[in-house]
BAKOLVO-213439 format. One record per atom (N, C-alpha, C, O): residue in one letter; z, y, x. Coordinates in steps of 0.2 Angstrom, whole numbers, padded with zeros to 4 digits, always signed. Atoms other than C-alpha are relative to their C-alpha. Layout:
BEGIN
AZYX
...
// end
This chain:
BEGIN
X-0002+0006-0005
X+0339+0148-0206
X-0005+0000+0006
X-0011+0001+0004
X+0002-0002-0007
X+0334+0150-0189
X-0001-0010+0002
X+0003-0015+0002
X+0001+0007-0004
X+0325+0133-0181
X+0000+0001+0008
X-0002+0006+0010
X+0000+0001-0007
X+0327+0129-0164
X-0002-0007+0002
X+0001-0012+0000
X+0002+0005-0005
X+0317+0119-0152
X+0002-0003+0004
X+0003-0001+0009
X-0005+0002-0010
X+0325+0108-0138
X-0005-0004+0001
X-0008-0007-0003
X+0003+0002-0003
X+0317+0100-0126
X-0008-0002-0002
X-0010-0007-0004
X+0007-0001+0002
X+0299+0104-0130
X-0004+0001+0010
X-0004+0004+0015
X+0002-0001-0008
X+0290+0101-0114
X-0008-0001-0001
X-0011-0006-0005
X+0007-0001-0002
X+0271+0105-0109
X-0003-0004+0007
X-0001-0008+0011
X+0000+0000-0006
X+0261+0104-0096
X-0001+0006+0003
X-0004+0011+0001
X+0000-0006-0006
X+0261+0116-0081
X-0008+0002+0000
X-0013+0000-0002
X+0008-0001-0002
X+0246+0125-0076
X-0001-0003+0006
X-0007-0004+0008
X+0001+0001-0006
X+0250+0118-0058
X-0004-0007+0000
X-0009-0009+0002
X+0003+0005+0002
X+0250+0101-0066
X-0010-0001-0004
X-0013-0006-0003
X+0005-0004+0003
X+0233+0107-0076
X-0006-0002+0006
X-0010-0006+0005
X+0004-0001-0005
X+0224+0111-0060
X-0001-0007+0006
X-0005-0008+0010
X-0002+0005-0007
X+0230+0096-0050
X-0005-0007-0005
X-0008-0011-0003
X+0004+0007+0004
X+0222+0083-0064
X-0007+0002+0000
X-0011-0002+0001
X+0006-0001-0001
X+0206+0095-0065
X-0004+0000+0008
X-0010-0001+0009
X+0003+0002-0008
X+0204+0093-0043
X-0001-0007-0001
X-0007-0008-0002
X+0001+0007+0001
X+0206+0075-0046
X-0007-0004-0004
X-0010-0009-0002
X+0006+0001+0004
X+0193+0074-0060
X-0008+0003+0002
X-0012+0002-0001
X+0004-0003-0004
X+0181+0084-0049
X-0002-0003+0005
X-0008-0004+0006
X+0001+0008-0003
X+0183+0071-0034
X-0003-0001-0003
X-0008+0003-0005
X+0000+0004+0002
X+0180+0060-0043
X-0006-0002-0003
X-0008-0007-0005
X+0007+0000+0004
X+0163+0066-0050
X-0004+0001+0006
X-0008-0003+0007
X+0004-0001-0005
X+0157+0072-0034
X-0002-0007+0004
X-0006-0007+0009
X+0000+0006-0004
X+0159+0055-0027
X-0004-0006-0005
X-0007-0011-0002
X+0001+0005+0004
X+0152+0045-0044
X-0007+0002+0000
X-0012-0002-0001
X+0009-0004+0000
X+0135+0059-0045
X-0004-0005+0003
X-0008-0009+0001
X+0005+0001-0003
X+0127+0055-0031
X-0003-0010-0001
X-0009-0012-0002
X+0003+0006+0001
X+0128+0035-0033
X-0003-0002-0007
X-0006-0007-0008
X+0003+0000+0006
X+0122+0037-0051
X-0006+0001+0001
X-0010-0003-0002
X+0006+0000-0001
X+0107+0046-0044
X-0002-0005+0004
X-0008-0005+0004
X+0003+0003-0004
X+0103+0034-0032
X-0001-0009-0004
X-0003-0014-0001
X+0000+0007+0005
X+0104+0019-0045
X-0004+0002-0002
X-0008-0003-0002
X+0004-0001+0007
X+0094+0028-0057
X-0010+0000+0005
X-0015-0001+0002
X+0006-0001-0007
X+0078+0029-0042
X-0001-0009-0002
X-0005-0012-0005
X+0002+0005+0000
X+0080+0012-0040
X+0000-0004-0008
X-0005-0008-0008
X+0003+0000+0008
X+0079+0008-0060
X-0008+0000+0000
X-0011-0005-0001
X+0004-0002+0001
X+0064+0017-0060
X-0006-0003+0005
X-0012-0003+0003
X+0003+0006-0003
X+0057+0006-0046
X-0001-0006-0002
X-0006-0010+0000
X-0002+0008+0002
X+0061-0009-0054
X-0003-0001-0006
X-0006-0006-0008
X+0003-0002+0008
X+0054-0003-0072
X-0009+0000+0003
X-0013-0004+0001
X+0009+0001+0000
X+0035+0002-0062
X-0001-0007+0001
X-0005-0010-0002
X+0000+0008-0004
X+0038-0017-0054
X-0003-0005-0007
X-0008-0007-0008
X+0002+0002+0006
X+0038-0024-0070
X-0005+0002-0006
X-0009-0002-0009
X+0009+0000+0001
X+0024-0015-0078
X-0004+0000+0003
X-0010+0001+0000
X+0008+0003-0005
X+0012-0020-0063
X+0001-0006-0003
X-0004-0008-0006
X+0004+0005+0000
X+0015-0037-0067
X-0003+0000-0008
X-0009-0001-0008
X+0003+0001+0003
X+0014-0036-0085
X-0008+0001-0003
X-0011-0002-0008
X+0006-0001+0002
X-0002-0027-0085
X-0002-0005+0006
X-0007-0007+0002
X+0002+0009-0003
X-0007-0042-0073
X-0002-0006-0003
X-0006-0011-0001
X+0002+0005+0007
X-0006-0053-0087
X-0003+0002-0003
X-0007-0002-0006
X+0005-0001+0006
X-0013-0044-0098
X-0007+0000+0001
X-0011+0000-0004
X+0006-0001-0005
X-0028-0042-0084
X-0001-0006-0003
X-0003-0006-0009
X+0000+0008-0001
X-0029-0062-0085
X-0001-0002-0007
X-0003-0008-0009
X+0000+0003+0007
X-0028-0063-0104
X-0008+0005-0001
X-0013+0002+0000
X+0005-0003+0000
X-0042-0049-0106
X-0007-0003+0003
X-0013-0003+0000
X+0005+0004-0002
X-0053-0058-0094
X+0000-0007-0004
X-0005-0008-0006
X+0002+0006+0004
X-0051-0077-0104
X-0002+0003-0006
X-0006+0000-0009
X+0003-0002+0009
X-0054-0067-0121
X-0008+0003+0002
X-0013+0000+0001
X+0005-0002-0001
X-0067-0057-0116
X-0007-0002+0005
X-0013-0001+0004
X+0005+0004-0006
X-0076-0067-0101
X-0001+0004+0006
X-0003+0002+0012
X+0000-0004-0007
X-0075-0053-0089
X+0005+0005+0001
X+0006+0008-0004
X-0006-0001-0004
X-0059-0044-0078
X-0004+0009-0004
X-0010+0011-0005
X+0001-0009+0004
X-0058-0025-0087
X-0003+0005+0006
X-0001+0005+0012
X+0003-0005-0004
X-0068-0011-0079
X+0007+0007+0002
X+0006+0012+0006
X-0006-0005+0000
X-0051+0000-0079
X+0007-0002-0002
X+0007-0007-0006
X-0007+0002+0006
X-0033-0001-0086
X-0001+0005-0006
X+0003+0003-0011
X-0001-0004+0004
X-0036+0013-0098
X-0004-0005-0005
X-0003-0003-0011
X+0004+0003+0004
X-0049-0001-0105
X+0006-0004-0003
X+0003-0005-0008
X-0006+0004+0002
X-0033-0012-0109
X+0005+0003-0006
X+0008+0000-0011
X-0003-0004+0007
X-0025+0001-0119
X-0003+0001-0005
X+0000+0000-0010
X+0005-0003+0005
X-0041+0006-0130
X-0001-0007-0004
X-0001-0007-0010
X+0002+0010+0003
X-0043-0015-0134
X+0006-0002-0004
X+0006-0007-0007
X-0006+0005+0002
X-0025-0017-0138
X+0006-0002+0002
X+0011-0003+0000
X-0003+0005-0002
X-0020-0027-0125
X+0008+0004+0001
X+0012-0001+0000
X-0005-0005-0003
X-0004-0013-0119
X-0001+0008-0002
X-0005+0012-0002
X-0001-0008+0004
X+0003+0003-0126
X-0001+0005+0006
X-0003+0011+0006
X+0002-0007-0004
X+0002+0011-0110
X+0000-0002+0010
X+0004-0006+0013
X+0004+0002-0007
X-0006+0010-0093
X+0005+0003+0008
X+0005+0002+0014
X-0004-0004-0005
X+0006+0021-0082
X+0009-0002+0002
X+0012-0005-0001
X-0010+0001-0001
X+0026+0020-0074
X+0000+0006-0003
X-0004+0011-0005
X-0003-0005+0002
X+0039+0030-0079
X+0002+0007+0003
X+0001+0013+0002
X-0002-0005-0009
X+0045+0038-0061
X-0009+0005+0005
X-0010+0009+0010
X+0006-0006-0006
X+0026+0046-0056
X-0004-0004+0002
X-0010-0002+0002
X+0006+0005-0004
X+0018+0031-0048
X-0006-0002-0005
X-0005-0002-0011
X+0006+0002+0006
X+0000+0026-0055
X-0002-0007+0002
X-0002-0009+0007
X+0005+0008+0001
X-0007+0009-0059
X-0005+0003+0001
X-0007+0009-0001
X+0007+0000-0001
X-0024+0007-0053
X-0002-0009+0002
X+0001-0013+0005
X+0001+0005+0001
X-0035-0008-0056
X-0005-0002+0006
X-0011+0000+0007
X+0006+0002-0005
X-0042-0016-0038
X-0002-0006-0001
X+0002-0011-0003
X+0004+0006+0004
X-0056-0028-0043
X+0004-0003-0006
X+0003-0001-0011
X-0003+0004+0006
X-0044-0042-0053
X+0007+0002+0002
X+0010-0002-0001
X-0008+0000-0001
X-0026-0036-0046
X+0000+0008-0002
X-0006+0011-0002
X-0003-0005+0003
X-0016-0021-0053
X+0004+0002+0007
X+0008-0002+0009
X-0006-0001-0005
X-0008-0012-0038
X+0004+0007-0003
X+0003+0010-0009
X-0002-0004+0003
X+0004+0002-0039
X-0001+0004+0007
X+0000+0002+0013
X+0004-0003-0006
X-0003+0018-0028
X+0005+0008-0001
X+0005+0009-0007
X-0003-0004+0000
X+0008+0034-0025
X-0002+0009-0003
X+0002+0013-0002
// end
């Protein structure tokens, strides 16, 4: 017994090619604003650990009686798992303020 197919329908290769251009757009154009979000994240991430090691500068000095000789001293004490951004920028400790130096 012989089967037969009717109306089996695919897609084209033209059809193919015309959804993979489309999907190509479409990344070319979503890439570039992904990286430029992901920059400013990582802005917004050091921003937020200057101030917190800012507090923890201000709790340091009431426990202790005196403003930390470093950040790396904040680490070794407890007060923060880690002294650095994510993005490359360094924390650095001037007198009692925490700035962030390139």
């Amino acid at each position: 017994m012989k089967t037969v197919f009717r109306n089996q329908r695919g897609f084209t290769l033209v059809e193919m090619l015309v959804v993979l251009m489309i999907i190509s757009i479409l990344l070319l154009i979503a890439l570039p604003n992904m990286t430029k979000n992901n920059d400013t994240a990582a802005g917004k991430s050091c921003e937020a650990t200057q101030k917190l090691l800012q507090t923890q500068v201000v709790a340091y000095e009431v426990e202790q009686g005196s403003p930390p000789a470093n950040l790396e001293t904040l680490v070794t004490e407890g007060y923060v798992d880690t002294a650095s951004c994510t993005n490359g920028q360094t924390l650095q400790l001037n007198g009692k303020e925490v700035v962030i130096s390139s």
